[in-house]
N, C-alpha and C positions, 0 to 999 in steps of 0.2 A: 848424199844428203849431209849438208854440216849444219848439226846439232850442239846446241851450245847447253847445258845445266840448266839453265832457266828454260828450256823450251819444254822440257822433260815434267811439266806440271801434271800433278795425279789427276788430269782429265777423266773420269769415269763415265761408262757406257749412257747412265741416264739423263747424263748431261748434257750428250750429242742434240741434236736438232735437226732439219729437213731441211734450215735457210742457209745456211752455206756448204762448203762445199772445201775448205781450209783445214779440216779438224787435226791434230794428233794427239793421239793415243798411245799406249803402251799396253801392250798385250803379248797373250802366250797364244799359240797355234795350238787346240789340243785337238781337233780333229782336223783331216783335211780330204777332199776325195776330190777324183773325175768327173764331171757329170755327163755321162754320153743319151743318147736321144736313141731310143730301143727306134723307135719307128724309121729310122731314117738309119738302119745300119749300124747303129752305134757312131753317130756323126757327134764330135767332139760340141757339148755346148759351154763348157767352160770349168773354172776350178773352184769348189765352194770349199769355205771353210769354219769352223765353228771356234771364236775367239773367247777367249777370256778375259776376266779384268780385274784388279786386283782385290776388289768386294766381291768378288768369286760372279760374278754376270755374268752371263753367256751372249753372244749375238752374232748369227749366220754372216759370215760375208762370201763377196760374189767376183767373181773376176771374168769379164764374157773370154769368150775364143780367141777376138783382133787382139786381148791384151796377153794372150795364158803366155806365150812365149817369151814377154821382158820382166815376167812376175814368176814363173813355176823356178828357177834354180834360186830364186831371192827367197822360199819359204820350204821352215819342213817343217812338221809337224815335232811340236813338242816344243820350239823355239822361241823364246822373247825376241820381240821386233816393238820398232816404233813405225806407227804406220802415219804416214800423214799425209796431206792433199787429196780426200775422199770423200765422196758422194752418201748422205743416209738416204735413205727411202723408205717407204711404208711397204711394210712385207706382206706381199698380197698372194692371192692362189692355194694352193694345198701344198701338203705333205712338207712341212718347216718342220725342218730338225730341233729350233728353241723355238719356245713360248715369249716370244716378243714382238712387240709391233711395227718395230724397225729393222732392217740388215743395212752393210755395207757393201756399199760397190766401187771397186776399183778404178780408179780415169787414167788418162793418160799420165798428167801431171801426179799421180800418188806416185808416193816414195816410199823406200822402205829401207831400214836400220838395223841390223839385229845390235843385240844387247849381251850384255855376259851376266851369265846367272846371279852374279853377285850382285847386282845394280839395282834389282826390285824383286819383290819377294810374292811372285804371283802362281798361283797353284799348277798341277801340270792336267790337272782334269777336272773338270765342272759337271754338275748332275742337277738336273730340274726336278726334283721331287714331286709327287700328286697323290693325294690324299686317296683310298681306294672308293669312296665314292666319286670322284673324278672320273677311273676308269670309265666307268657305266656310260658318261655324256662322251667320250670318247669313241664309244663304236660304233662305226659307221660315221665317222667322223674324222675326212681328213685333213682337216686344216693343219694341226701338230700332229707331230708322229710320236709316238709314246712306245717305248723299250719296254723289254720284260725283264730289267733285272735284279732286283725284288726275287721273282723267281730262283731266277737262277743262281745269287746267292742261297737264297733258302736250301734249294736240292744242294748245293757243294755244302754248308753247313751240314748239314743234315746226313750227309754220305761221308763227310772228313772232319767232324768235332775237334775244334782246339783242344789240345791238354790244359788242366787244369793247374 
């Protein structure tokens, strides 16, 4: 991909849209996984990941199976990438890792960039926060999937107090 300085605009995630299909961005990988298909043997359905952006936004992206092999060595977790020539869509079905109503999905034509740490100053982990009356509309409710770590801060607090 040749990228020139002016292409490198602080595009942020709300800005995206559904109408085309051209976008770049700059982001960090801070999560990345597998996704295999329990039913089907664990048949590979592609490589999701959870991006960041430099207002600290979150949004799932999606890479199916025909693409995981010209994208899995171009991405690791924890990395600045400039991703460009990709599809948004409306994030439909259950269990979404962020509370958004967009993801991205990989095409043939995306490209990807990494970046050197120096070049933009975007965090290495994002956290969606929810008020603890949220919880409650939460269960039984799989559209987001919501973490317990809250908790689990608490118990490590609580077992290994700071010094004073």
């Amino acid at each position: 991909m040749n990228l020139k300085i002016g292409d490198l605009n602080k595009l942020q995630f709300e800005e995206l849209g559904l109408q085309r299909d051209d976008w770049l961005i700059r982001v960090r990988i801070c999560r990345m996984w597998d996704s295999l298909n329990p039913k089907k043997n664990g048949e590979l359905i592609g490589l999701d990941m959870i991006f960041i952006d430099e207002k600290e936004n979150l949004m799932h992206a999606t890479i199916n199976k025909k693409l995981y092999n010209k994208f899995k060595d171009k991405l690791t977790k924890g990395s600045l990438s400039v991703i460009k020539n990709f599809k948004v869509v409306e994030s439909s079905g259950g269990y979404r890792p962020v509370e958004s109503n967009f993801k991205i999905n990989f095409l043939l034509k995306t490209a990807v960039k990494s970046l050197e740490e120096d070049i933009v100053n975007i965090p290495i982990n994002g956290f969606q926060f929810i008020t603890p009356d949220m919880i409650d509309s939460r269960v039984n409710n799989n559209t987001v999937l919501s973490g317990i770590f809250i908790i689990i801060f608490a118990i490590f607090f609580f077992k290994y107090p700071c010094d004073s």
